[in-house]
N, C-alpha and C positions, 0 to 999 in steps of 0.2 A: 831724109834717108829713105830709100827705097828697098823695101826687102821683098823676098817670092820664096816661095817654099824650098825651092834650091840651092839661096843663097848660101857659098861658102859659109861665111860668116856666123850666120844661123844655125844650120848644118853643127858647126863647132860648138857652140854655145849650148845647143841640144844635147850634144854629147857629155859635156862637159858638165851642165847639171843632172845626167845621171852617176857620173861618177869621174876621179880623175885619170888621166890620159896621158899618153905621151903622144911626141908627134908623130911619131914614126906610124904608132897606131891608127893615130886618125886620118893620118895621111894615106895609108892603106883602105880605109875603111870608105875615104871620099876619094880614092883615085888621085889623088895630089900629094905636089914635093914636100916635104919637112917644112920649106923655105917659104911655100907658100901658108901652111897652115901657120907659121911664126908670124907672115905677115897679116894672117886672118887673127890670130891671137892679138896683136897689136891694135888692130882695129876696134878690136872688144873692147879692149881694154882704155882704149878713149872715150867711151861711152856708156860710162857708168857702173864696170863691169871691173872687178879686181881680181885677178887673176894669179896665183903663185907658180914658181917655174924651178924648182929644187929641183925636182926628182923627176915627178910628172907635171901637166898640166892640171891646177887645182883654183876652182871658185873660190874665193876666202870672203867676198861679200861683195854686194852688189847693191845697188841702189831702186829702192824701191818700183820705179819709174825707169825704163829705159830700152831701146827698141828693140835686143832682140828678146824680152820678158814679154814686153806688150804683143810682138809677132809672131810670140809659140802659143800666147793664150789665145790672141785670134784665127789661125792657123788650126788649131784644137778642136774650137767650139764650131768652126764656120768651114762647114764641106766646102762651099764654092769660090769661096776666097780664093785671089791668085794674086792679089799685091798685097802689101802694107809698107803706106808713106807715113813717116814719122818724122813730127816736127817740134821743136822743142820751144818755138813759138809762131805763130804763124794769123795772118788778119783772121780767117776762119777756116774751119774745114768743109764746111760747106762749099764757101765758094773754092778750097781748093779742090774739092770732087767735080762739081761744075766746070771749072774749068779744062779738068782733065775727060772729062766725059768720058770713062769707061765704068762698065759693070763689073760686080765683084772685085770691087777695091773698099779697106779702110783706110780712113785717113785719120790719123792720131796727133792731139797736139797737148803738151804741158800747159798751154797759156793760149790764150788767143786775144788777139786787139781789137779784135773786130766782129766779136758774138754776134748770131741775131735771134732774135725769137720773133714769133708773130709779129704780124705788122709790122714789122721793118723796128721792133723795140730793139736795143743792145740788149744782149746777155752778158753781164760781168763774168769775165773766165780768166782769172788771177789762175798763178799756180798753186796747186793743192786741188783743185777738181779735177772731174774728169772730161775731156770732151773728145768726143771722135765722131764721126759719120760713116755711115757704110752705104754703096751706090748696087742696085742690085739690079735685074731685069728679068721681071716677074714671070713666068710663064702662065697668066690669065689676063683677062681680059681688063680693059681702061676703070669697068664701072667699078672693079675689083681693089683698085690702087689706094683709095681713101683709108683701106681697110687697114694697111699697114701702118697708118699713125696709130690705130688703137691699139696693135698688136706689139707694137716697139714700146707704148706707155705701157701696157699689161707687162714686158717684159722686165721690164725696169720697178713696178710693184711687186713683182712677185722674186725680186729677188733682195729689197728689204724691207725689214723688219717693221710688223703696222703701216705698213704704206698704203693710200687709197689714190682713185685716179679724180680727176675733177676734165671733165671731157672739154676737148677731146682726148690730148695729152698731156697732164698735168700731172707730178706726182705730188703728193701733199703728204704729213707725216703730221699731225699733230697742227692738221689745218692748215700750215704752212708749206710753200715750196719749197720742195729736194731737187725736183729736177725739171725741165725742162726737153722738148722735141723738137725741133722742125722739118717737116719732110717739102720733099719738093720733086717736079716731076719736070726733065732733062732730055733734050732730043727731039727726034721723032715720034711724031703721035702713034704710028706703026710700030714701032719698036722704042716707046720710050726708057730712059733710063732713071730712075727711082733714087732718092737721095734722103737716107734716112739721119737727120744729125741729132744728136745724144749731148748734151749739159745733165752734169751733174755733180750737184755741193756736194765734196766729201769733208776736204779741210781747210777751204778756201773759204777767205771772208768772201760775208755774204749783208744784204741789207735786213731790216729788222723782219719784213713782211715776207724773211726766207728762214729756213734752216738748213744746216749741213748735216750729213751725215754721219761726223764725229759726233757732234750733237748727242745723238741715241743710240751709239753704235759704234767701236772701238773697232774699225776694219780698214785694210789697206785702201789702196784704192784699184790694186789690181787684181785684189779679191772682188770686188765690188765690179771690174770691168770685166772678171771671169766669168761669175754669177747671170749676168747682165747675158754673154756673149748665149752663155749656154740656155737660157731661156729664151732669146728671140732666135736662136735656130730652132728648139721646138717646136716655138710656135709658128716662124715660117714655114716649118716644112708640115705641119698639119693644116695649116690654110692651103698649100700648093696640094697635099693630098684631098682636098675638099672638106675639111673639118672644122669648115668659120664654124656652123653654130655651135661647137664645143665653146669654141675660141671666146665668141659672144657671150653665152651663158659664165662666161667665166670672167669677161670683161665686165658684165653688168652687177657679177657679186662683190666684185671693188670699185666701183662706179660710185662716188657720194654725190654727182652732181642727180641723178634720178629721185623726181619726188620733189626735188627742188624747186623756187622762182627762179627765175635766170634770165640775165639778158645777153641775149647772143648779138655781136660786133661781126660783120658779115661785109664783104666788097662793096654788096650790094643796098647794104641798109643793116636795121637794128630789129629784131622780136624779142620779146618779152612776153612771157607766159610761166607756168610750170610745164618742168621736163616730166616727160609723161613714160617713156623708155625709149629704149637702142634699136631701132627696128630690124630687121633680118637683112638690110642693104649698108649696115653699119651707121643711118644717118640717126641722129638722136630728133625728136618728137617732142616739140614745143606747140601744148594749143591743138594737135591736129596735125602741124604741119611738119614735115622734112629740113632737117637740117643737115648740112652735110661738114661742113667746116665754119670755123666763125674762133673770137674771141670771146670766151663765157666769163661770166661773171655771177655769183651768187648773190641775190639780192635778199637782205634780210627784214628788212622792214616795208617791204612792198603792198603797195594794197590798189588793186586793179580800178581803175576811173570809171 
């Protein structure tokens, strides 16, 4: 399902969780027939959405999970948004932002078959988590784009509870993973288009070497995708106003991979050293050297040859 800010549908649904309504009013309100808001009513109300019709039009319950909750929260938190696709399962959202190759779109899904994380690994995305992507087109420069992995995993710690990052984006909660990132870069090199995808356990089985977010924390999960939304607008729109090294300094005080041995998994090959800090280009500093992306790993019992 595809919604825009305009969408009749939405439009009703908005109205509707402020308070209840007849038709005639919101027919007035949206410039349309009674006959058309009944059959905008109907459509809600196959998707998740329970609607009573006595008197006025009245919410009576709705289901935690369902498009047009998900597209007033993103719609909210996200100035430049102009779609939301929502799929109630779908292979990924990644490759379906990919495919569709436009900026300022989320794409939302209950389930996916076909996760990825780095390195081409699956991401297990049972329903009960969260998983979405957002495709943006940054207004800076190429060297700039790395930057947005750190700021989407910042974004995603600091909206729960004890969360650290383990770089690049990694969120950990009690040493274990919560969440998951993949960003990916789409298009032309002149105008490329930015694909930031979001995993995250809230109450979906997970394997031992994860934890969910129920786990530690008794929250929806569209609480969780609210928190989320409103935090990486933040901090995207202070990077776009030029305010990385807040962004940084604030990325490196949840950072547990600093200080660390580690071995970074790279296209290119493998280092191994201790991480020394985040440098002012966003790449993390093994040994001396520059790193820019890679698969980390924390080595505990390492002892240099």
């Amino acid at each position: 399902m595809k919604l825009t800010r305009d969408s009749t549908d939405l439009q009703i649904y908005n109205l509707l969780t402020e308070r209840c309504r007849s038709g005639e009013e919101m027919g007035k309100v949206l410039g349309i027939s009674r006959a058309a808001v009944w059959k905008a009513i109907n459509r809600i109300r196959q998707n998740g959405v329970q609607i009573d019709a006595k008197k006025k039009y009245t919410i009576v319950r709705e289901t935690d999970v369902n498009p047009y909750k998900i597209a007033k929260i993103a719609f909210r938190n996200l100035e430049f948004l102009e779609e939301v696709h929502y799929y109630t399962s779908v292979d990924s959202t990644n490759l379906r932002a990919r495919e569709y190759g436009r900026p300022n779109v989320l794409f939302f899904a209950e389930s996916q078959t076909a996760g990825r994380g780095r390195l081409g690994r699956r991401w297990e995305s049972d329903r009960g988590g969260l998983y979405f992507s957002i495709t943006l087109e940054p207004p800076f420069s190429l060297d700039d784009l790395s930057k947005l992995t750190l700021i989407a995993g910042l974004a995603v710690a600091d909206s729960l509870p004890d969360a650290r990052l383990k770089w690049p984006n990694d969120v950990m909660v009690s040493g274990k993973k919560v969440c998951g990132i993949l960003s990916e870069i789409h298009g032309e090199i002149e105008k490329p288009v930015v694909i930031i995808g979001i995993g995250i356990n809230v109450s979906n089985p997970v394997p031992e070497n994860a934890i969910r977010v129920q786990d530690f924390w008794e929250v929806s999960i569209t609480r969780v995708f609210d928190l989320v939304l409103k935090n990486f607008s933040r901090h995207y729109n202070l990077m776009v106003e030029g305010e990385w090294e807040k962004l940084r300094e604030r990325y490196v005080e949840k950072c547990e991979t600093i200080g660390k041995v580690v071995r970074v998994i790279t296209p290119g090959g493998e280092i191994t050293g201790r991480a020394e800090k985040i440098a002012e280009d966003g790449a993390i500093v093994i040994n001396g050297k520059k790193v820019y992306s890679g698969d980390c790993i924390h080595l505990r019992n390492y002892r240099p040859k």
